[in-house]
Backbone as JSON Lines, residues from 0, in Angstrom:
{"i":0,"aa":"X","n":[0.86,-1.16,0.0],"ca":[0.0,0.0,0.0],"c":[0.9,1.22,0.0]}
{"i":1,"aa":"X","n":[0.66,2.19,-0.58],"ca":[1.38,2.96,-1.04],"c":[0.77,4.69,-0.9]}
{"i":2,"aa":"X","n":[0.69,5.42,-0.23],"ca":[0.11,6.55,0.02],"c":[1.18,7.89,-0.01]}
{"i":3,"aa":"X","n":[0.21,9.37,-1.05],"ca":[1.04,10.35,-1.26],"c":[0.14,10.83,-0.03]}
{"i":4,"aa":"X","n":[0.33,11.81,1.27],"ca":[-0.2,12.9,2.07],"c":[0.13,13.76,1.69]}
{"i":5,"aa":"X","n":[-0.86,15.04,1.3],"ca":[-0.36,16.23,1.35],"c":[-1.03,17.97,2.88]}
{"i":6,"aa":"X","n":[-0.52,17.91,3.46],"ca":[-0.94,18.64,4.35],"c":[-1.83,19.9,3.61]}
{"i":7,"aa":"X","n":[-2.91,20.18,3.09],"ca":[-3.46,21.08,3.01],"c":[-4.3,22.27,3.44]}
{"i":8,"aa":"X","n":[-4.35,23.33,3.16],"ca":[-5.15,24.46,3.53],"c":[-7.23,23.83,3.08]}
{"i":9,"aa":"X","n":[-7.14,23.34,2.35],"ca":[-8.43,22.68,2.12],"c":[-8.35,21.95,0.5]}
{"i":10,"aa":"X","n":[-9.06,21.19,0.55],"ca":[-8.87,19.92,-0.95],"c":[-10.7,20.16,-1.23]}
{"i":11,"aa":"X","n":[-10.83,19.08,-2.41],"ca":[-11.94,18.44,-2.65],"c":[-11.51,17.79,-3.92]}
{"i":12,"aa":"X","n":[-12.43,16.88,-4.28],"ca":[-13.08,15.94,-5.08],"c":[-14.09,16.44,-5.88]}
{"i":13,"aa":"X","n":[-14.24,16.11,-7.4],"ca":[-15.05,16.87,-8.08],"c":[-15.1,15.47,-8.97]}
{"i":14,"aa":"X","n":[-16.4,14.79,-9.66],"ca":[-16.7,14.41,-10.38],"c":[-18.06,14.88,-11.3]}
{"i":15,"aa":"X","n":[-17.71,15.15,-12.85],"ca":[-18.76,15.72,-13.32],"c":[-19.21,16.45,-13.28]}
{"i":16,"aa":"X","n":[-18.55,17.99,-12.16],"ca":[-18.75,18.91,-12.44],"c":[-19.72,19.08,-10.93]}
{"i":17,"aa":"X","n":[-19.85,18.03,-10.1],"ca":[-20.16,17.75,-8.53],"c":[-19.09,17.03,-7.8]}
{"i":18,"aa":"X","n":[-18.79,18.58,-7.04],"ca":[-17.79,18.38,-5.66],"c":[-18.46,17.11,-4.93]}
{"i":19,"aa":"X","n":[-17.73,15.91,-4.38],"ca":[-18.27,14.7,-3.61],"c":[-17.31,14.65,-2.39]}
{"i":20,"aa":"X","n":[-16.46,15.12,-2.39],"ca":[-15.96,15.15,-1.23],"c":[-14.93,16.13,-0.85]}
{"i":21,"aa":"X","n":[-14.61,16.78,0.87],"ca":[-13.77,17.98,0.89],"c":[-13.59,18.25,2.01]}
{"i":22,"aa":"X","n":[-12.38,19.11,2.27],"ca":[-12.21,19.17,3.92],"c":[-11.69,20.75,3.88]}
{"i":23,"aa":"X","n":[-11.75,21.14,4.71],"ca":[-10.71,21.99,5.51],"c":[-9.43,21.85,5.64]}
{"i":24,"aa":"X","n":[-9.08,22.47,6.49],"ca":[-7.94,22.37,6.93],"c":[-7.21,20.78,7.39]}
{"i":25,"aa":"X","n":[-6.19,20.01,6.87],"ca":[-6.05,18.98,7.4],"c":[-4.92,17.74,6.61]}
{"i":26,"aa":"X","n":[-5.52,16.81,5.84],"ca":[-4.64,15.93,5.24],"c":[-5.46,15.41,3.9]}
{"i":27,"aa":"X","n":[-4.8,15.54,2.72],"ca":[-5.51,14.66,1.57],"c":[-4.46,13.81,1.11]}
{"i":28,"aa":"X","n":[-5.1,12.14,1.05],"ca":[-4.46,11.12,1.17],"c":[-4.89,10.51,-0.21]}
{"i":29,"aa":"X","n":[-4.21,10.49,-0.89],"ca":[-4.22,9.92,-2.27],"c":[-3.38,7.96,-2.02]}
{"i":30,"aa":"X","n":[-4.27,7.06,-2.18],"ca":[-4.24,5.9,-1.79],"c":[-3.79,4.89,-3.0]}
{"i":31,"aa":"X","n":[-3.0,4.36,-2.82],"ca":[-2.57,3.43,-4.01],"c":[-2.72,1.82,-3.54]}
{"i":32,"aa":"X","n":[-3.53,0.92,-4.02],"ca":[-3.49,-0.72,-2.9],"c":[-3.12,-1.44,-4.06]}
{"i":33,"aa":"X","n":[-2.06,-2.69,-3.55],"ca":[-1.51,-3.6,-4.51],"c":[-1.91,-4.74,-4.28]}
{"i":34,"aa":"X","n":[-2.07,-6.23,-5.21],"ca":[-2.55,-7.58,-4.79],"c":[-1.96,-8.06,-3.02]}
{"i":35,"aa":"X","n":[-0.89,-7.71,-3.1],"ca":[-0.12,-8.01,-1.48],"c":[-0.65,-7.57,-0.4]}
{"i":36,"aa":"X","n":[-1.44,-6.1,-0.44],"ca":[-1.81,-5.67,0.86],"c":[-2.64,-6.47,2.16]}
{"i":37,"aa":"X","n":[-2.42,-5.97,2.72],"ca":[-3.69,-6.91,3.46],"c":[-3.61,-6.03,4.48]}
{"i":38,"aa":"X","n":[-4.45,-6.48,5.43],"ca":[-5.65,-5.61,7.03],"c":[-3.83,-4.98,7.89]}
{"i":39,"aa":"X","n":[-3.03,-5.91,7.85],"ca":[-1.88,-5.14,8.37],"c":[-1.16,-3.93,8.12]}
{"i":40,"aa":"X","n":[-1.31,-4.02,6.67],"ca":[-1.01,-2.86,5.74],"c":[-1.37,-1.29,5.99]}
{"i":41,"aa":"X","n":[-2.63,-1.7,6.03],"ca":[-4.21,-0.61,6.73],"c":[-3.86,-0.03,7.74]}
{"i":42,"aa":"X","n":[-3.94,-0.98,8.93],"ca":[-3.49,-0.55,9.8],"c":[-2.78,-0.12,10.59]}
{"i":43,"aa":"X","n":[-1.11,-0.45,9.93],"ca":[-0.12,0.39,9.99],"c":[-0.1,1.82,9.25]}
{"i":44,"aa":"X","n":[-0.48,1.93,8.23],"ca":[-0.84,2.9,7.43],"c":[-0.94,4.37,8.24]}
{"i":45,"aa":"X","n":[-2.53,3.67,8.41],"ca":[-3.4,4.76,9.32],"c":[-2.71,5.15,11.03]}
{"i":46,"aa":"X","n":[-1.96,4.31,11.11],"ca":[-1.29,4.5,12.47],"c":[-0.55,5.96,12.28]}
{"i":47,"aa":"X","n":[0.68,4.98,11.34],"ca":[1.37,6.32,10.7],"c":[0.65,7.52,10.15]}
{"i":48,"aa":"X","n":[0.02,8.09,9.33],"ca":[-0.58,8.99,8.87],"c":[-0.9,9.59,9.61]}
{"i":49,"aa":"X","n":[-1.99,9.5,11.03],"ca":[-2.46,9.88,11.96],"c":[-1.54,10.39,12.9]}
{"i":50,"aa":"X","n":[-0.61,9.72,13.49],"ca":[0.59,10.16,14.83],"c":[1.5,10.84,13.75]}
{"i":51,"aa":"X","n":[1.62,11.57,12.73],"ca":[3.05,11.85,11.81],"c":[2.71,13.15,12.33]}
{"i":52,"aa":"X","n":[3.96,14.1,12.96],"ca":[4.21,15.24,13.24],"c":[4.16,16.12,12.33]}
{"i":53,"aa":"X","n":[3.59,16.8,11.72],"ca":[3.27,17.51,10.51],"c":[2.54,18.66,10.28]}
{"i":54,"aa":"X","n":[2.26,18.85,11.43],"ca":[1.34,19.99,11.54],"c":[2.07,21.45,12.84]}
{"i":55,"aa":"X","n":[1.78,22.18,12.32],"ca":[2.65,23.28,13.55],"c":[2.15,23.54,14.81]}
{"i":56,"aa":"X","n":[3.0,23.39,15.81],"ca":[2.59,24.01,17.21],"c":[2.69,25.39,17.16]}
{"i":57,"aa":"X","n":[2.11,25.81,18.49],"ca":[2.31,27.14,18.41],"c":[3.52,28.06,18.53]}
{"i":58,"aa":"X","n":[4.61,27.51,18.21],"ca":[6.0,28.16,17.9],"c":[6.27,27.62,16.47]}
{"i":59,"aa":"X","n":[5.34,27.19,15.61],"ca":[5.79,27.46,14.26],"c":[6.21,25.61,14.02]}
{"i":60,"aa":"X","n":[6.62,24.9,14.85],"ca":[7.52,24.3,14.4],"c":[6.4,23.0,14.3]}
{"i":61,"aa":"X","n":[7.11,21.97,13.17],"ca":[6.1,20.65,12.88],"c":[6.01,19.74,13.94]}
{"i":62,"aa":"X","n":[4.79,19.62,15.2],"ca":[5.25,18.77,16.04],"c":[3.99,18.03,16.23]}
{"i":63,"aa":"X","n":[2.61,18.1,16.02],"ca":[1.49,17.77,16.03],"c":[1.01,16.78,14.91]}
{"i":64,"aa":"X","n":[0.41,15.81,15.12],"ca":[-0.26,15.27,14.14],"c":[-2.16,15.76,13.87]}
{"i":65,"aa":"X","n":[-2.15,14.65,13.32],"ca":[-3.51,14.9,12.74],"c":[-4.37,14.56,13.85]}
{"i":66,"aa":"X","n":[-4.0,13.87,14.9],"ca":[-4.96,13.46,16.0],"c":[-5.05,14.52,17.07]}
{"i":67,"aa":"X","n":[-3.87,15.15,17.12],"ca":[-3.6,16.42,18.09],"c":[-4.15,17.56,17.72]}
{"i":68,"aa":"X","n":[-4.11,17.58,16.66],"ca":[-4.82,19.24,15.82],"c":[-6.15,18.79,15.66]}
{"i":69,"aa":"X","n":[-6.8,17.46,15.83],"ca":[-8.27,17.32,15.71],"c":[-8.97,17.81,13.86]}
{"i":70,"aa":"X","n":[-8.08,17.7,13.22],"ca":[-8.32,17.99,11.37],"c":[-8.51,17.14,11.04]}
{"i":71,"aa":"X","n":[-8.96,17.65,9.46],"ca":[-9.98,16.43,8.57],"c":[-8.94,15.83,7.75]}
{"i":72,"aa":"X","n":[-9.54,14.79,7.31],"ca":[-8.65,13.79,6.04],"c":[-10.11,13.56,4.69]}
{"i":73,"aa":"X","n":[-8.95,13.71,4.09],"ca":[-9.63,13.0,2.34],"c":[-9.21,12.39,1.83]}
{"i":74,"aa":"X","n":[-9.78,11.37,1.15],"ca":[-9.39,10.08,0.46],"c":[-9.63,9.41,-0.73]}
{"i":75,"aa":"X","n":[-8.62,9.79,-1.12],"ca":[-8.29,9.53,-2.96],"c":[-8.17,8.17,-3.22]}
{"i":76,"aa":"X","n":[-9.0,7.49,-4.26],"ca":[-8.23,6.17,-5.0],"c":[-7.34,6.25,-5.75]}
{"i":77,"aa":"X","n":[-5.38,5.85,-6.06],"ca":[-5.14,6.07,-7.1],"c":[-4.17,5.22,-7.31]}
{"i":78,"aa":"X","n":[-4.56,4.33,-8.4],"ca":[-3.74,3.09,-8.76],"c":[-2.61,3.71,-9.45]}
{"i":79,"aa":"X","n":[-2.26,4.84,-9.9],"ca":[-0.89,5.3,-10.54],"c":[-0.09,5.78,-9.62]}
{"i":80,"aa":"X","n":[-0.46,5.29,-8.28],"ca":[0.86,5.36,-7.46],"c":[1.85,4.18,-7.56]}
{"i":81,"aa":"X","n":[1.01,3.17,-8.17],"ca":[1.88,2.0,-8.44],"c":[2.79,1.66,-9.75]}
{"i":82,"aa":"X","n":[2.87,2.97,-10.35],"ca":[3.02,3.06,-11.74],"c":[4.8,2.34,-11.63]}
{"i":83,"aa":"X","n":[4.9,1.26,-12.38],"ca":[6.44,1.31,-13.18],"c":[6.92,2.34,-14.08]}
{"i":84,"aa":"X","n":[7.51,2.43,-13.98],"ca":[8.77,3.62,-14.82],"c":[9.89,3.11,-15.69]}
{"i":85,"aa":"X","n":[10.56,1.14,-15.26],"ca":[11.64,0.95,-15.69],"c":[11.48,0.96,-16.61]}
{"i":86,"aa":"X","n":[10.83,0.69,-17.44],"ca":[11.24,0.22,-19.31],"c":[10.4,1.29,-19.62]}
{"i":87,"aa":"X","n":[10.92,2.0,-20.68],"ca":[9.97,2.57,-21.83],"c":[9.4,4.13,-21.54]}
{"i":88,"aa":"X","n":[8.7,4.67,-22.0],"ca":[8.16,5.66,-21.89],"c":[6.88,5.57,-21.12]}
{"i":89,"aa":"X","n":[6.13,4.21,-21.47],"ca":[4.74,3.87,-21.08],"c":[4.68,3.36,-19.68]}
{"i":90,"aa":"X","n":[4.27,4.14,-18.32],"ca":[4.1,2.93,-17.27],"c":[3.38,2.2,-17.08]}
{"i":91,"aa":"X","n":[3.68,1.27,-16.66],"ca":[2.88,-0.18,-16.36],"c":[2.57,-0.57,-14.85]}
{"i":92,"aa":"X","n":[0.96,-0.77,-15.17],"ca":[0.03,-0.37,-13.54],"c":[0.01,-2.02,-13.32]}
{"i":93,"aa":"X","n":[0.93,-2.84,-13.78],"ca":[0.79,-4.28,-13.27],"c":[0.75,-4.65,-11.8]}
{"i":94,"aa":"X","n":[1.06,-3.77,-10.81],"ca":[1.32,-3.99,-9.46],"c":[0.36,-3.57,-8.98]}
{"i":95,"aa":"X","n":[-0.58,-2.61,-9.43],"ca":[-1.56,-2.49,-8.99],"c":[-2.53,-3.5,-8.7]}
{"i":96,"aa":"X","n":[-3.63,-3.33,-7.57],"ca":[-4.45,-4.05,-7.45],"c":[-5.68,-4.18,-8.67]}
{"i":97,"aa":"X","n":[-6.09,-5.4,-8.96],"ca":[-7.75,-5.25,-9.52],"c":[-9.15,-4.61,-8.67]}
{"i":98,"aa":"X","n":[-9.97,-3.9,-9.49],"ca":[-10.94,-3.38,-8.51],"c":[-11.92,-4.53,-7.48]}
{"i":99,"aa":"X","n":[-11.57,-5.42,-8.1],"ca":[-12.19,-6.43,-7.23],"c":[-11.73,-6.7,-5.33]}
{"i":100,"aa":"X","n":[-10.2,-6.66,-5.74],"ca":[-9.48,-6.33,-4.32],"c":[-9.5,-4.91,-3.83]}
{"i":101,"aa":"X","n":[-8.83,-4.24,-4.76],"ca":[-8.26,-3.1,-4.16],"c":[-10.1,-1.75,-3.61]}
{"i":102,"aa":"X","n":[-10.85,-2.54,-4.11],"ca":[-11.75,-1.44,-3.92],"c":[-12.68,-1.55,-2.01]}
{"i":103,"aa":"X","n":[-12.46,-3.38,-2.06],"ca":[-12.85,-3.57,-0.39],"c":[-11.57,-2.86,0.24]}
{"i":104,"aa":"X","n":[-10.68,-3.13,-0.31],"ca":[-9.25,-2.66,0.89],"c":[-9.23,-0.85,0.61]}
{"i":105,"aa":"X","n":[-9.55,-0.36,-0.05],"ca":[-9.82,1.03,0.14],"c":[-11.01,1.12,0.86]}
{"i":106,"aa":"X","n":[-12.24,0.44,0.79],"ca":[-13.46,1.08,2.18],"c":[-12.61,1.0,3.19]}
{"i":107,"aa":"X","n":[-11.82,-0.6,3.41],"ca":[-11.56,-0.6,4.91],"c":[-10.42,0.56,5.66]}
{"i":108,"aa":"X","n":[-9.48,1.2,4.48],"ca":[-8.67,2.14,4.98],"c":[-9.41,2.85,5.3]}
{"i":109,"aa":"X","n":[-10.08,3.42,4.54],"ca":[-11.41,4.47,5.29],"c":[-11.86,4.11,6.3]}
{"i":110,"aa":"X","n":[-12.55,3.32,6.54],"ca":[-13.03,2.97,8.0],"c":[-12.35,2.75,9.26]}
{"i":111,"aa":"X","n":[-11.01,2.15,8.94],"ca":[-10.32,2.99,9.73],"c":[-9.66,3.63,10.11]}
{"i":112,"aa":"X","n":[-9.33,4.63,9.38],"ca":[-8.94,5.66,9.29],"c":[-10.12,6.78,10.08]}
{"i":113,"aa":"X","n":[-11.85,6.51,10.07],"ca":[-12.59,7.07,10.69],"c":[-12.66,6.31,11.79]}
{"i":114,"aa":"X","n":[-12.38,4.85,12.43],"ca":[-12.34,5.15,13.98],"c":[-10.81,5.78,14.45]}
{"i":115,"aa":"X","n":[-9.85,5.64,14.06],"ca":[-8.43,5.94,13.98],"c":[-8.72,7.88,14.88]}
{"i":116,"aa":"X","n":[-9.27,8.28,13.74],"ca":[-9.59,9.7,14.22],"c":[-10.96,10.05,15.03]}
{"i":117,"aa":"X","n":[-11.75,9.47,15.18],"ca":[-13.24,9.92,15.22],"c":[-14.44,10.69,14.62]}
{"i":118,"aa":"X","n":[-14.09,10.31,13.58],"ca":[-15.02,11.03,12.94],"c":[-15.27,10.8,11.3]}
{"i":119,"aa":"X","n":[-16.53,11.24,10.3],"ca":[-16.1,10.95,9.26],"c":[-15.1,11.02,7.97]}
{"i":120,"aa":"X","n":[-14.98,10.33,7.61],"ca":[-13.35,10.92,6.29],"c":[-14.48,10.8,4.94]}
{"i":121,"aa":"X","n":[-14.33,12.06,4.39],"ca":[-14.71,12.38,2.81],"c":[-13.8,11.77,2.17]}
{"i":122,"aa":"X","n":[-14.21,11.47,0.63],"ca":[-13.99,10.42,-0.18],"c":[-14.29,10.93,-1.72]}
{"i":123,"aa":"X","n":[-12.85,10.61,-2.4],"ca":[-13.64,10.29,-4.02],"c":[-14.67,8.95,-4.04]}
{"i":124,"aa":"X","n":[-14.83,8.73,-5.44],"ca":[-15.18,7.85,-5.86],"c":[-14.41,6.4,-7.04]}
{"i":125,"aa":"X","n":[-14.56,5.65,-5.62],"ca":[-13.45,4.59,-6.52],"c":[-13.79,4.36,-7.88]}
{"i":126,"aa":"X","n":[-12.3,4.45,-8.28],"ca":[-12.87,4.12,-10.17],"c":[-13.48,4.81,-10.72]}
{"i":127,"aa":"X","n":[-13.83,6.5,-10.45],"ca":[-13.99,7.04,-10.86],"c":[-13.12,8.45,-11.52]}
{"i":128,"aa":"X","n":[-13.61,8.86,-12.89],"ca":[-12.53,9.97,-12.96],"c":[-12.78,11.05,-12.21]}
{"i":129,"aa":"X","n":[-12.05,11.95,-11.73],"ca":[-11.81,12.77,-10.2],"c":[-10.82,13.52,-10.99]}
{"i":130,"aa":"X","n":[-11.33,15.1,-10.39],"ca":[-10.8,16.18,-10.64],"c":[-10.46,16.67,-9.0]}
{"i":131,"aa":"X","n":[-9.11,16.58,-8.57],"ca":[-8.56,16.77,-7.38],"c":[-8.12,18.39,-7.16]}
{"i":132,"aa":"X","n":[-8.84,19.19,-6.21],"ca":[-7.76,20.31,-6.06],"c":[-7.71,20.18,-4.98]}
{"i":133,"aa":"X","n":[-6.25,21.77,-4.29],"ca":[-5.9,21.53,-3.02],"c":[-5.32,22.51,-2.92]}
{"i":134,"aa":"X","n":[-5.29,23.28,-1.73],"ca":[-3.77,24.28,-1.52],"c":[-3.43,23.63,-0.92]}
{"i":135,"aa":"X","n":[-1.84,23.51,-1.27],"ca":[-1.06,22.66,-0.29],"c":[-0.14,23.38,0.85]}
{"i":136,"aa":"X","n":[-0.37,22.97,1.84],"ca":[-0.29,24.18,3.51],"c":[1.47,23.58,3.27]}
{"i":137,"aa":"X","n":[2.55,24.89,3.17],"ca":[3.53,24.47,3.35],"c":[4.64,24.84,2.09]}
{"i":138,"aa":"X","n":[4.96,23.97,1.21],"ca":[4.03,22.79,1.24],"c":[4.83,21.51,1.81]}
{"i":139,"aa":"X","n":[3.9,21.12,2.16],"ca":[4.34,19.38,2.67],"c":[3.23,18.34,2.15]}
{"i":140,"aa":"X","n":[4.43,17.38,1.45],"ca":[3.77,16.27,0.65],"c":[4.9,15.46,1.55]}
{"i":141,"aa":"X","n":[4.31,14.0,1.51],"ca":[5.13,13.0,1.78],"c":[4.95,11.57,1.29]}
{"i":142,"aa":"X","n":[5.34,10.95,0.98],"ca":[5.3,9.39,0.4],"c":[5.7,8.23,1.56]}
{"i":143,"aa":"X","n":[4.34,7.53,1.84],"ca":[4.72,6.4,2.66],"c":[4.36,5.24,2.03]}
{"i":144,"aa":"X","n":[5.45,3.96,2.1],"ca":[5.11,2.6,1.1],"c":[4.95,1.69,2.7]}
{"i":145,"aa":"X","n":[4.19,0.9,3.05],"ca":[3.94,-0.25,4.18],"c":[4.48,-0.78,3.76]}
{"i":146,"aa":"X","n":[5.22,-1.3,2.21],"ca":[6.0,-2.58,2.22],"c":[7.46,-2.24,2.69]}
{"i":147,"aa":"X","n":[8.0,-1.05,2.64],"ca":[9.47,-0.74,2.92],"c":[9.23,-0.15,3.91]}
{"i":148,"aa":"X","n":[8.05,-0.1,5.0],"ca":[7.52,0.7,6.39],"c":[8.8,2.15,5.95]}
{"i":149,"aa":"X","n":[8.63,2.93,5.19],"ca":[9.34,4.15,5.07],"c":[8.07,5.08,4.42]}
């Protein structure tokens, strides 16, 4: 499992020209799941994401997470986080999951990811095309893979 965070000033989700999902101030989590993942994956995931110091105390400096600042999360499907690069010009989404897997193992990051924090997490729509915006607070983006726990 493979996740970009980007700390934002506020995001949303737009399909068709209807916003479906959006936050405030907080975290938009663009989600990538591969055939390998499984419930451990998840839940290390969301551990990390949640306790990651990333947010400013009141001297400026990054020491708070997302559970301490009490902010929202959003949650992207996106199988081109799994993209290959080695050969060619064309990447190849072979590592990606099928929607058959990867679409239960994205509810369940969501879910917990909403007891994780308390509360609900807004959402694209899996498999759907999604028009993403965001100011990004910072900016701070970060890349976490569960298989190399980095």
């Amino acid at each position: 499992m493979r996740v970009v965070i980007q700390r934002v000033e506020n995001a949303n989700v737009e399909i068709e020209n209807k916003i479906v999902g959006e936050i405030d101030s907080g975290l938009l989590i663009l989600l990538g799941i591969e055939d390998a993942d499984t419930q451990e994956d998840i839940e290390w995931l969301v551990r990390k994401i949640t306790k990651m110091r990333i947010f400013d105390d009141a001297e400026g400096v990054m020491n708070l997470s997302l559970i301490d600042t009490n902010k929202q999360a959003l949650v992207v499907s996106q199988f081109t986080l799994h993209a290959s690069t080695k050969k060619g010009n064309r990447p190849s989404y072979i590592k990606a999951a099928k929607p058959d897997f990867a679409k239960p193992m994205y509810e369940k990051f969501v879910s917990v990811l909403e007891n994780e924090i308390g509360k609900p997490v807004p959402t694209g729509e899996f498999g759907a095309m999604m028009k993403v915006s965001l100011v990004n607070d910072g900016p701070v983006t970060i890349i976490i893979d569960s298989k190399n726990k980095e």
